[in-house]
C-alpha positions in Angstrom: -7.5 -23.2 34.8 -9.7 -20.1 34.2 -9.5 -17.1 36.6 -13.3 -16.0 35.0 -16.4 -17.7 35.1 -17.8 -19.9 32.0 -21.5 -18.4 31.3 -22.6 -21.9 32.1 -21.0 -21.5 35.4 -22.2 -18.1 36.3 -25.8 -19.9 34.5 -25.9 -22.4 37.1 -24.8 -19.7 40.1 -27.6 -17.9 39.4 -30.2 -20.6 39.0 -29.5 -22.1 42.0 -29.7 -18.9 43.7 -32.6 -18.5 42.6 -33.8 -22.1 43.9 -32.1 -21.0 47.5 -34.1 -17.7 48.1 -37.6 -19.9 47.0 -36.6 -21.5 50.3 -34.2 -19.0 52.5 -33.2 -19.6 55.9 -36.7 -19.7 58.1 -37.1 -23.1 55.6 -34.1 -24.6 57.0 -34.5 -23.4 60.4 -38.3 -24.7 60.5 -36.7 -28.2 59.5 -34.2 -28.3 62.3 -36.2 -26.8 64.9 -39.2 -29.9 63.7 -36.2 -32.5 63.3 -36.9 -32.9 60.0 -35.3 -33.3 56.6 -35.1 -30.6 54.3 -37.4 -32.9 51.9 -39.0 -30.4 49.8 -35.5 -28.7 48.6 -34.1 -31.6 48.1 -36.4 -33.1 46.3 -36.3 -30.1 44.0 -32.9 -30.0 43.7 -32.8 -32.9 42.4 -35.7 -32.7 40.1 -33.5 -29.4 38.8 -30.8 -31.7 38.0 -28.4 -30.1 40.4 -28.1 -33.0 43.3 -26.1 -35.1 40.2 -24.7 -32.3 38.4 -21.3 -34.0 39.4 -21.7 -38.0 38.1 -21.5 -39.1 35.2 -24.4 -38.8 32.2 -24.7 -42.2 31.4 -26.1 -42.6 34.6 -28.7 -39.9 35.1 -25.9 -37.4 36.0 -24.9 -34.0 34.5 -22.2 -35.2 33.1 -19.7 -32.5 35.1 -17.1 -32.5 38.0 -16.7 -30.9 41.2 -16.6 -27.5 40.3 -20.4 -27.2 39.1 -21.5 -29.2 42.3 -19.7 -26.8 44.7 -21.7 -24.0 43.1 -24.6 -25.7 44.4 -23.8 -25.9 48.0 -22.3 -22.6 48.0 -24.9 -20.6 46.7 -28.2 -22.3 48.4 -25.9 -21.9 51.3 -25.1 -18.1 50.6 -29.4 -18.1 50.5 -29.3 -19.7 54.0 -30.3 -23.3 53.2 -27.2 -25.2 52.4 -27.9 -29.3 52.1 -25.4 -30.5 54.2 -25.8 -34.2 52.6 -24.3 -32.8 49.3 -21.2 -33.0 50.8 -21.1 -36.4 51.3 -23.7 -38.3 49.3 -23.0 -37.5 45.6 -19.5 -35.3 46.5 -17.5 -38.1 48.4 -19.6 -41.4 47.9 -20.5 -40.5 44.3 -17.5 -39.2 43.0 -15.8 -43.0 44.5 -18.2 -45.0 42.8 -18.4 -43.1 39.7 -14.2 -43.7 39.8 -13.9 -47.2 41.0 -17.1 -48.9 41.5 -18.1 -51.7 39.6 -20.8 -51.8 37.0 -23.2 -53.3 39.0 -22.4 -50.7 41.7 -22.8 -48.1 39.9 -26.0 -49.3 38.3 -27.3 -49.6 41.6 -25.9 -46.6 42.8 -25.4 -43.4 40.7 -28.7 -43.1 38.9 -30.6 -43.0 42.4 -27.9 -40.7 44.1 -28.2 -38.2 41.1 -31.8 -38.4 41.3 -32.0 -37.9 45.0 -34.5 -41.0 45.5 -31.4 -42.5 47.4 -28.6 -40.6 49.5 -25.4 -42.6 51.3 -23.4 -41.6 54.2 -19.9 -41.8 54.6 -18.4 -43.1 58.2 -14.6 -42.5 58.2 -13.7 -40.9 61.8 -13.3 -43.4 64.4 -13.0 -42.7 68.6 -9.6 -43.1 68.7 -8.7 -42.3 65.6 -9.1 -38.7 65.3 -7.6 -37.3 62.3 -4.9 -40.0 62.1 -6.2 -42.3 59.3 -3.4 -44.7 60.2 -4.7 -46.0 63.5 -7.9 -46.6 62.1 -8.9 -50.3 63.6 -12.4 -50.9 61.4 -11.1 -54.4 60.3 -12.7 -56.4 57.3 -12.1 -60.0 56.8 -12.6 -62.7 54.2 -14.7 -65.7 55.3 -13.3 -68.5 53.2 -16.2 -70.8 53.1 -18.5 -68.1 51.5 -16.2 -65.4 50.3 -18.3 -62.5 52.2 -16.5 -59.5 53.9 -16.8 -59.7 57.5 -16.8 -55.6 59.4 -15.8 -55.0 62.5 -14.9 -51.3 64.3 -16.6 -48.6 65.6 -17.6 -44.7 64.2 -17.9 -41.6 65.2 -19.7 -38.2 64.0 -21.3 -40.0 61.0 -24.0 -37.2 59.3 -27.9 -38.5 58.3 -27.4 -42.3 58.8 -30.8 -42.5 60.0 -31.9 -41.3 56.6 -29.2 -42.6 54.3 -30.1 -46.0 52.5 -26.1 -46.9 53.6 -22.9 -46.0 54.3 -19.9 -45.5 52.3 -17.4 -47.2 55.6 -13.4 -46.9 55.1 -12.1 -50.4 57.2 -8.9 -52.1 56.3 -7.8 -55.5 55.2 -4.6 -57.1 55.6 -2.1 -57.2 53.0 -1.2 -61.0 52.3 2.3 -60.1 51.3 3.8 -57.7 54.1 0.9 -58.4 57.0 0.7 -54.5 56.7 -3.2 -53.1 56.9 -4.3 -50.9 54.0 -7.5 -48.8 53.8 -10.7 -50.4 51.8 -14.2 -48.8 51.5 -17.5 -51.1 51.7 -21.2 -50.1 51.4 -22.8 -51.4 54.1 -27.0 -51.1 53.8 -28.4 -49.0 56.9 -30.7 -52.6 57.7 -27.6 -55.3 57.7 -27.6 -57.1 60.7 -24.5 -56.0 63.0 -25.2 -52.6 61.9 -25.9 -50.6 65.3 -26.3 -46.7 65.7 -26.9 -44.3 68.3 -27.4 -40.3 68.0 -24.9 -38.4 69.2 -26.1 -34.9 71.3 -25.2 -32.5 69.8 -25.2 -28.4 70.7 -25.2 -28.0 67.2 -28.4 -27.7 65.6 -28.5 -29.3 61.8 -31.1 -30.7 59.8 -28.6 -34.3 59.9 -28.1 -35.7 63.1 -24.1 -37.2 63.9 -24.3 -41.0 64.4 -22.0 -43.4 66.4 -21.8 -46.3 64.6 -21.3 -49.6 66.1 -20.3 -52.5 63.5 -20.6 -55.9 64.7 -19.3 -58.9 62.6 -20.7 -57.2 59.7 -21.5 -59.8 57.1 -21.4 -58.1 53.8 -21.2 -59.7 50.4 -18.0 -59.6 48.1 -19.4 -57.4 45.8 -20.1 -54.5 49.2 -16.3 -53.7 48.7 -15.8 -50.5 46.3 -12.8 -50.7 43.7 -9.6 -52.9 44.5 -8.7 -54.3 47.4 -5.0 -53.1 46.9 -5.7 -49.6 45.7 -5.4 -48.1 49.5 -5.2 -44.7 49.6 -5.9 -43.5 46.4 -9.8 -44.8 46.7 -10.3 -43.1 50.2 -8.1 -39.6 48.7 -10.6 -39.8 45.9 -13.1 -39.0 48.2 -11.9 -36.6 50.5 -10.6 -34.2 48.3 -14.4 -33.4 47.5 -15.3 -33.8 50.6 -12.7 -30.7 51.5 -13.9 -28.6 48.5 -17.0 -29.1 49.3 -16.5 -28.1 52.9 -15.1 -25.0 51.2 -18.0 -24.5 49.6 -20.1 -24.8 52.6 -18.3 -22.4 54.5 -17.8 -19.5 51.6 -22.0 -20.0 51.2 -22.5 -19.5 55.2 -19.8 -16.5 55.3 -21.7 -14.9 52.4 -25.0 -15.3 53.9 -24.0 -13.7 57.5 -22.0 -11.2 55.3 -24.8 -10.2 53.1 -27.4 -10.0 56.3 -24.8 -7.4 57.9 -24.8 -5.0 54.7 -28.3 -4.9 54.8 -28.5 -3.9 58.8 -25.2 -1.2 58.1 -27.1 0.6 55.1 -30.3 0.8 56.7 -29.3 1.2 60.9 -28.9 5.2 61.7 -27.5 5.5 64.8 -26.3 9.3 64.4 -26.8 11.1 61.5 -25.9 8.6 58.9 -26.1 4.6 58.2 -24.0 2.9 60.6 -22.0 1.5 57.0 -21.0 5.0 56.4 -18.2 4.6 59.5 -15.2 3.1 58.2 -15.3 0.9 61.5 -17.9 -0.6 60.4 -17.2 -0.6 56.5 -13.6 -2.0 56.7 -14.1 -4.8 58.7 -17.0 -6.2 56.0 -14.7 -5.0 53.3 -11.9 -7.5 54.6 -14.8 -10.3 55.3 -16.0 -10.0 51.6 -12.1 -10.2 50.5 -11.2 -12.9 52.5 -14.1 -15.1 51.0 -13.5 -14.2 47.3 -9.9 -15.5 48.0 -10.8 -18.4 49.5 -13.6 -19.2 46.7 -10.7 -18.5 44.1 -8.7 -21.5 45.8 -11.8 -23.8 45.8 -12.0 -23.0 42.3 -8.8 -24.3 42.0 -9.1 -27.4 43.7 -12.3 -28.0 42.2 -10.5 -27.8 38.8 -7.5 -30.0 39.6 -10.0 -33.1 41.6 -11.9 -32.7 37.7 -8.7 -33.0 35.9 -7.9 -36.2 37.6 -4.5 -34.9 39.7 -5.1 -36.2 43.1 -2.0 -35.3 44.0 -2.3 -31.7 43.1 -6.1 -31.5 44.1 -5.1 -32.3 47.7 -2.9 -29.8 48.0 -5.2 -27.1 46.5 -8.7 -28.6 48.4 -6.3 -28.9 51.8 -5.0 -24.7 51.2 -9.4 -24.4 50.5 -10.6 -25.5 53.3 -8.4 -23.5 55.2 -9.0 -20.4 53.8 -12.9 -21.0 53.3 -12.9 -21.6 57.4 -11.4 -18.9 58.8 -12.8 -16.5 56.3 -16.0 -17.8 57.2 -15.4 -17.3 60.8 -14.7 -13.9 60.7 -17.2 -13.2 58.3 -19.6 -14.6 60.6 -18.3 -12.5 64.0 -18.3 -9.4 62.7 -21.9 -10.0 60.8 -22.9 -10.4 64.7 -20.7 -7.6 66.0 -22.3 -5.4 63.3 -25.9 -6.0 64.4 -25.0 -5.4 68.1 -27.0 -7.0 70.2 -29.6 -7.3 67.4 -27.2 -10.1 65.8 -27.8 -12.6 68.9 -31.9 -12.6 68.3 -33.5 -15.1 66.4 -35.5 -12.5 64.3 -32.0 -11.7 62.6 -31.5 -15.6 62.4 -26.9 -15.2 63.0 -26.7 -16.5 66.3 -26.9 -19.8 65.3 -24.2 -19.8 63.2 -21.5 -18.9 65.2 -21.7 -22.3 66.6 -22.0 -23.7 62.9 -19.0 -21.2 61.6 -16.8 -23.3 63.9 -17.8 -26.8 62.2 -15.8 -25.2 59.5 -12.8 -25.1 60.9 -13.0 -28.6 62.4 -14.5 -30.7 59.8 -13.9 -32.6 57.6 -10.7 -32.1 58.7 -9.0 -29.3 61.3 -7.0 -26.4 60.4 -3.8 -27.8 62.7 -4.0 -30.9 60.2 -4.1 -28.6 57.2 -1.0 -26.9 58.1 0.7 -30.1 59.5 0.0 -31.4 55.5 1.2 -27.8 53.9 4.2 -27.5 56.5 5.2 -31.4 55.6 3.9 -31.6 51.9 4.7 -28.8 50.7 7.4 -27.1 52.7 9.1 -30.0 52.9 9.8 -29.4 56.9 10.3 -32.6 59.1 7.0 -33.8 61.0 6.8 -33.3 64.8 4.7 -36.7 64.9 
C-alpha cells in the first residue's frame, strides 16, 4: 500500500475541503439547532460526485473504494460539517449492495445512493444485544404459500430513519441443515406496514436523530433479502468494516477541527508577554494531539486499502486497530482544544463545547474500544476469551 498520497487523492482532499469551509460549522450547527437536514451540503456533495465516489461507475458512481470516500467525511468534518449519513448510506449499505446485491437491487439502489436523491439506514444493534452479534433475535421467516420474508425483532440507536427511504436490517434465518441461526440483511422500505419507529432522546445534538425500531411481522418480498441466504457473516463484515473506517474518518475530521480551532486561539491569545502557543505547556500537548491523529489516519489508510483490495479478513483487523486509534486521538485532541481556550472553549462563540459530548460517540460507536481490544487481544494475540 502507499505510505504517500496519489495527486488524485491529495486532488480530492483539497476539493472537498474546499466544499467544507463553503459551509463550516455555524451551517451544521444552524441545522441541528432547526432539526433539520443538512440538505443544501448534501445535495452538493452529491452534485460534486463525492456522496458515490465509493460505488461502482456503471451505476452513477466514481468508480473508487473506501479510501477516496473516507476523504470525504474526514475533511468536510475537519471543516466542521461532517455528514454523518455517509457513514452508513453509501459506506455500509452501498458497499453491500454493490458486493452482493442483485441486479435488480442494485439498479434500484446504487444510482440514487450515489446521486444522493435516495439515502438508506442501517439498523444492526438490538436492546439486548449490545455488541454481541450472536444474540441478535431479529428473526426472518419464509411464508410458504407466497414465498415472502416475514421480520420480526426490535432496534436500537438506528441514525436518520425518518429521512432514509429504508433500512439496510441484519435479522437471521434458520439454517435447514443444523437448526443453527445465521445472520441475513433485508431492505425493508421506511412505509411497509409493521414497520414502527420512535425517536430516541438524545443529549447529543446531531443533524440525524437515533430511532428505535420496532418490526412487526414484517412482510417483505423475496427479492428484500441482500445476497445469499447462506453467506452469514461475510455479507454483514462487508459492511462494517466501512462502517469502522469510516467512523475513523469521522473522528480524525472532528479531532482536526477542535485541533486546528486551538492553534488559532494559542498564536493569537497573549496572556503575558507572548502567544499563549509560545509555552511548551501549551505547545506540547497540541504537538502530541496532531501526532496522535496522523497516526491514526495512517491506519485508516490502511484499512481503507485492504476493505478495496477485497481482504476482509485483513481489513477488519486494520479498520478494528482504526477505529481505535481515530477515537482516542480524537478525544484528546478534543480536551485539550477546550483546555487551551480556558474557559473561552465552553462558549458557543468558539463552537467546542459541543463536541466533547460528540468526541465520546467515537469511542462507543459503531463499535466500543473494550470490543476492539477483546477482537485484537483474541484475533490477533491469540489469548483465550474471557467470554
Amino acid at each position: 500500500m502507499p505510505v504517500i498520497e496519489s495527486e488524485e487523492h491529495k486532488a480530492l482532499r483539497a476539493a472537498v475541503a474546499a466544499l467544507g469551509a463553503k459551509y463550516g460549522r455555524d451551517y451544521l450547527t444552524n441545522a441541528v439547532s432547526s432539526g433539520r437536514h443538512p440538505a443544501e451540503l448534501w445535495a452538493e456533495a452529491a452534485k460534486l460526485g463525492y456522496l458515490g465516489v465509493n460505488l461502482p461507475e456503471e451505476y452513477g458512481g466514481g468508480g473508487g473504494g473506501v479510501s477516496e470516500l473516507s476523504i470525504v467525511l474526514e475533511e468536510l468534518g475537519a471543516a466542521g460539517c461532517p455528514l454523518l449519513m455517509l457513514v452508513v448510506s453509501p459506506a455500509i449499505c452501498g458497499t453491500v449492495i454493490a458486493r452482493f446485491g442483485t441486479g435488480e437491487q442494485k439498479r434500484e439502489w446504487l444510482p440514487a445512493l450515489a446521486d444522493g436523491t435516495r439515502t438508506m439506514a442501517f439498523g444492526i444493534t438490538e436492546p439486548d444485544a449490545g455488541s454481541n452479534s450472536h444474540r441478535i433475535t431479529t428473526t426472518a421467516r419464509r411464508d410458504p404459500a407466497s414465498g415472502d420474508w416475514l421480520l420480526t425483532g426490535r432496534k436500537v440507536f438506528v441514525s436518520g430513519v425518518d429521512t432514509a427511504d429504508a433500512t439496510l436490517v441484519v435479522g437471521r434465518t434458520e439454517d435447514a441443515r443444523t437448526g443453527n441461526l445465521k445472520p441475513c440483511l433485508f431492505i425493508v422500505p421506511r412505509e411497509t406496514d409493521g414497520f414502527q419507529r420512535r425517536a430516541i432522546d438524545m443529549e447529543l445534538q446531531a443533524s440525524e436523530r437515533q430511532f428505535e425500531l420496532v418490526l412487526d411481522d414484517v412482510r417483505l418480498p423475496a427479492g428484500a433479502l441482500v445476497g445469499e441466504e447462506d453467506a452469514g457473516l461475510l455479507q454483514l463484515f462487508a459492511g462494517l468494516n466501512p462502517e469502522r473506517i469510516m467512523g475513523a474518518a469521522f473522528a480524525i475530521g472532528m479531532g482536526r477541527y477542535a485541533l486546528a480551532r486551538a492553534v488559532e486561539y494559542a498564536r493569537e491569545r497573549t496572556v503575558w508577554k507572548v502567544p499563549i502557543g509560545a509555552h511548551q505547556a501549551i505547545a506540547h500537548p497540541l504537538a502530541q494531539a496532531h501526532i496522535e491523529l496522523e497516526l491514526a489516519r495512517l491506519m485508516m489508510q490502511k484499512a481503507a486499502h485492504l476493505c478495496d483490495a477485497g481482504d476482509d479478513i485483513g481489513a477488519g483487523e486494520a479498520a478494528n486497530m482504526a477505529k481505535y486509534a481515530a477515537g482516542e486521538a480524537c478525544v484528546k485532541a478534543v480536551d485539550q482544544a477546550v483546555h487551551t481556550l480556558g474557559g473561552n472553549g465552553l462558549t458557543r462563540e468558539y463552537g467546542l463545547a459541543s463536541l466533547i459530548t460528540a468526541a465520546r460517540v467515537s469511542r462507543i460507536a459503531p463499535v466500543s474500544r473494550e470490543m476492539i481490544l477483546n477482537y485484537v487481544s483474541h484475533q490477533t494475540l491469540g489469548l483465550p476469551k474471557s467470554y
